[in-house]
N, C-alpha and C positions, 0 to 999 in steps of 0.2 A: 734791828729797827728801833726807834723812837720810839717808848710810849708811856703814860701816867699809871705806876702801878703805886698800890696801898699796901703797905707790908703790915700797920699798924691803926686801927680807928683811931678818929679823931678830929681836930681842926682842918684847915687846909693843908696845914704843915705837912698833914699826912698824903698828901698827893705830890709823889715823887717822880722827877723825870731820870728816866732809866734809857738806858738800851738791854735789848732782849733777843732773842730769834724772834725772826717771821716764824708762824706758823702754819706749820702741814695741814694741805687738807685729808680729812679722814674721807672713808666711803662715802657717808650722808653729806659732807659738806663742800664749799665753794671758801676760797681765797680769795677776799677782796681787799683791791689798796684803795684806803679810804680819804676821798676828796675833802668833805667836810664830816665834823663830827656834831650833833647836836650837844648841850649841856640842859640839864633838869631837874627838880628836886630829889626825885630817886637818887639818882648820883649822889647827891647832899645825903641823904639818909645813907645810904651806905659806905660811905666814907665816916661818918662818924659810929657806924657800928650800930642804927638806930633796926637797919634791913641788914641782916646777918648775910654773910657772903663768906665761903671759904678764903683764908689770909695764904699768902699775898693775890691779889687780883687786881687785873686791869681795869681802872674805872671806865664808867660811859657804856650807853648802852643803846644807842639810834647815829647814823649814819649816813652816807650816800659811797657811793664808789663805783670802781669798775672790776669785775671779776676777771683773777689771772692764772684761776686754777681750778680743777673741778675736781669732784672723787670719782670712785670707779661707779658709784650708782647713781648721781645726778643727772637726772635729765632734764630737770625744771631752768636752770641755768646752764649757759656757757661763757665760755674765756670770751672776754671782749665784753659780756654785756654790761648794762649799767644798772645800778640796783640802789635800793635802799632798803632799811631795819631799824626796825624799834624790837627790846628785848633781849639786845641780842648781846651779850656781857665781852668788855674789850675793846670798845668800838673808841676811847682815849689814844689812838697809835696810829701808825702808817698802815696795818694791814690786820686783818681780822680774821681768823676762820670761823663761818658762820652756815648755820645748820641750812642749807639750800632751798629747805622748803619754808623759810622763813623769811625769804627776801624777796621783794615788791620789784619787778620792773617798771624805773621809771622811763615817761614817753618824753617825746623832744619837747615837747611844747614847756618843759617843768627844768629849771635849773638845778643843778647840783645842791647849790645851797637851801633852793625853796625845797626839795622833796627829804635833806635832813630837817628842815625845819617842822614840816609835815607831819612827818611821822607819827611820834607821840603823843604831840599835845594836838595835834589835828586830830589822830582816829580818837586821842580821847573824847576832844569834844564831839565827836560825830556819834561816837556811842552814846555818850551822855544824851544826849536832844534826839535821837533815832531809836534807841533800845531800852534804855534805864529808865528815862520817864519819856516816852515819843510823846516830845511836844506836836499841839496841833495850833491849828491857826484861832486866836481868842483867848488860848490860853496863858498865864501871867509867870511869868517866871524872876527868882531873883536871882542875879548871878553876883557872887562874891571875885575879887580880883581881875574885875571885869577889861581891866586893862594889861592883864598881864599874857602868859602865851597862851593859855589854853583859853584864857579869858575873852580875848578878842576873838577867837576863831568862835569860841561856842555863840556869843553875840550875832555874830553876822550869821549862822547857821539858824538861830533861833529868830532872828531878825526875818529870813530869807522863809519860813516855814508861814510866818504871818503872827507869829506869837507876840505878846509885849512883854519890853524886858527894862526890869529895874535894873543898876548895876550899882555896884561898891568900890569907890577907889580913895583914894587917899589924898592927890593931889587936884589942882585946876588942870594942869596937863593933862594927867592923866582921866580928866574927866571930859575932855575935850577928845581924846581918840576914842573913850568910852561908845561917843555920840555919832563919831563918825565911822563908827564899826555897824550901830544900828540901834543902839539903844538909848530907849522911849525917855526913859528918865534914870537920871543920874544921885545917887547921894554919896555927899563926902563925908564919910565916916569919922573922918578927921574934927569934923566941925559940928555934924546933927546926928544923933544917936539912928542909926540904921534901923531898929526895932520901931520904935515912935515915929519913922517917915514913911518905912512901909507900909504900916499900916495905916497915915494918913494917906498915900496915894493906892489903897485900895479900898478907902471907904470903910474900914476895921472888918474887911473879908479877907484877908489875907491874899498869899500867893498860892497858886497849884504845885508848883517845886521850887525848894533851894539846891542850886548848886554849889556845893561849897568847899576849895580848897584850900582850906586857910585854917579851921581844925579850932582849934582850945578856946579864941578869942569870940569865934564868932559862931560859937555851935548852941550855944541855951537859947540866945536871939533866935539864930535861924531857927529855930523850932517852933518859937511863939508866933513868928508870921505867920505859920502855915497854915492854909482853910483847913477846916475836918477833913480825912482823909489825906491830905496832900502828903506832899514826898518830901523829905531829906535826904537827898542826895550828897553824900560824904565820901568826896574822891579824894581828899588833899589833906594835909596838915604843918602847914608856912612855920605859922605858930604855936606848933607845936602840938603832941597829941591831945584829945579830948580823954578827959579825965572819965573814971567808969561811971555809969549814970544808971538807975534803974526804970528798965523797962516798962513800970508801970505809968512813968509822968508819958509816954506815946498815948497812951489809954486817955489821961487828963488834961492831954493838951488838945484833943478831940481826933482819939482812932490814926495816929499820925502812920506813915510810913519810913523808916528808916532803911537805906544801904550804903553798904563801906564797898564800890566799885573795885575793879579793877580791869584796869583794860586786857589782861593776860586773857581774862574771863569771856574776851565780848570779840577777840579772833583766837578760838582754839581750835578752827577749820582754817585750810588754808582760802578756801572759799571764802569764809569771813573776812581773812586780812584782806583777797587780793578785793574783795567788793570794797572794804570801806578806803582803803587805797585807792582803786581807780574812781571812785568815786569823789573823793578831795582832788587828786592829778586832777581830773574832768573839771572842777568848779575852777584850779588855782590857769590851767591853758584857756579856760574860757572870760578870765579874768573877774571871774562871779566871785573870788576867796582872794581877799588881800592877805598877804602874809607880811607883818614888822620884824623887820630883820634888824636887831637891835644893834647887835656887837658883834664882829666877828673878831677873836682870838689867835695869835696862833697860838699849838700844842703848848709852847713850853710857859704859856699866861692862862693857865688856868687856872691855878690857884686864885688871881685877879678877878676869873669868871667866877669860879665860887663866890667868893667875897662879895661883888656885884648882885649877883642872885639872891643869896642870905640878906643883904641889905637892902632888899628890895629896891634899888637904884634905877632897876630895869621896869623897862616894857617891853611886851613882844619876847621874840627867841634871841638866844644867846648861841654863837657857833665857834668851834675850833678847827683850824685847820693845819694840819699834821703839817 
């Protein structure tokens, strides 16, 4: 089979197109030929060696497909069904063996495309606004990359709860889907320093949480917006990691809260994925959850998708199809 392995960290150069075996399902796991593959900054980190991974491995890690093979102990799936996965290492190829109790059944109402598009940066945002800080309806939120893929889902999520939501982007375009995702107000980072607008549009009260994946550039700011008590929420790093900082300026910048999410953290029951899963399917058939389906790739333009992505070129999700 076709697929993008990494022999070596590095640039894109390191995302090689190989032929390989398909691979066997073991007991726990399901053989799926994968329809669409998502693309996402993890990939990005791991390709350069930034998220350690045994070498060589198959990049990509979210997908949709149809299952062609089961093991002797699965019973969560069978042959024919249709599924998707986030986590799930490999997912760069025509076929994937994936641990069974880690894939979502997607319902009709949801496209192949839309349910790889889902996956990751939908349950992230859902965690984010439902678990890490449950937003409520009043409460102020500022979202960093507001137009990007997790950034528009968390928007219309936060938008949809009654919250109001500042957002961060870079362009007029980009500030224009910002608006049409759900968000109150807009600043271009580009043009008006983010720290000095937030806090004139909160009256010098700050925000209740930053959500923020963008890391080095934008992390000392997002701390000074926040009310006493409020959250920093640090799921991301575009720009690269945040440099080490001592714990005491949380204490001086008034009792702040800091966390380094991760979504691994927020489905380690299969309950939790298959909720926060059927819970996006449900908003994306009910037409309540738009999803920008920016690019679609095939496998052997990936390297293109990286590039794209690293360059922030994009909005929305980026897809490959084997």
């Amino acid at each position: 089979m076709k697929a993008i392995q990494v022999k070596v960290p590095g640039g894109t150069e390191a995302l090689q197109f190989v032929d390989i075996p398909v691979p066997q399902a073991q007991s726990n796991e399901a053989v799926v030929k994968i329809a669409v593959a998502g693309v996402n900054f993890i990939d990005v980190y791991q390709r350069e060696g930034r998220y350690k991974v045994a070498l060589p491995f198959v990049a990509g890690q979210e997908g949709t497909g149809v299952v062609t093979d089961v093991g002797a102990e699965v019973k969560s799936v069978r042959t024919g069904d249709r599924v998707a996965w986030t986590g799930i290492q490999g997912s760069y190829a025509e076929y994937v063996a994936a641990p069974a109790d880690r894939l979502v059944l997607v319902p009709a109402g949801v496209s192949d495309h839309q349910a790889a598009a889902i996956m990751l940066q939908g349950m992230t945002a859902h965690y984010l606004v439902c678990s890490t800080f449950a937003l409520k309806a009043g409460d102020t939120a500022l979202v960093h990359a507001a137009a990007g893929g997790v950034g528009l889902v968390l928007v219309q999520l936060a938008h949809n709860i009654g919250a109001r939501v500042i957002g961060t982007v870079s362009t007029e375009e980009k500030a224009r889907l910002g608006r049409e995702a759900g968000a109150d107000e807009i600043i271009l980072y580009t043009q008006r320093d983010f720290e000095t607008e937030t806090r004139r549009l909160t009256d010098g009260k700050g925000v209740d949480v930053v959500y923020d994946s963008v890391g080095k550039t934008t992390f000392e700011k997002s701390l000074n917006v926040l009310r006493p008590r409020g959250m920093m929420v640090l799921f991301g790093g575009s720009s690269g990691p945040v440099p080490p900082f001592d714990p005491l300026a949380l204490t001086s910048k008034g009792s702040l809260f800091l966390t380094r999410p991760s979504l691994t953290h927020y489905v380690a029951t299969r309950k939790e994925l298959e909720n926060r899963a059927d819970a996006l399917f449900g908003m994306i058939a009910a037409k309540k959850l738009k999803l920008r389906l920016e690019h679609v790739y095939p496998l052997g333009e990936v390297q293109r998708a990286h590039c794209d992505l690293e360059g922030r070129k994009t909005t929305g999700k980026l897809l490959l199809v084997p």
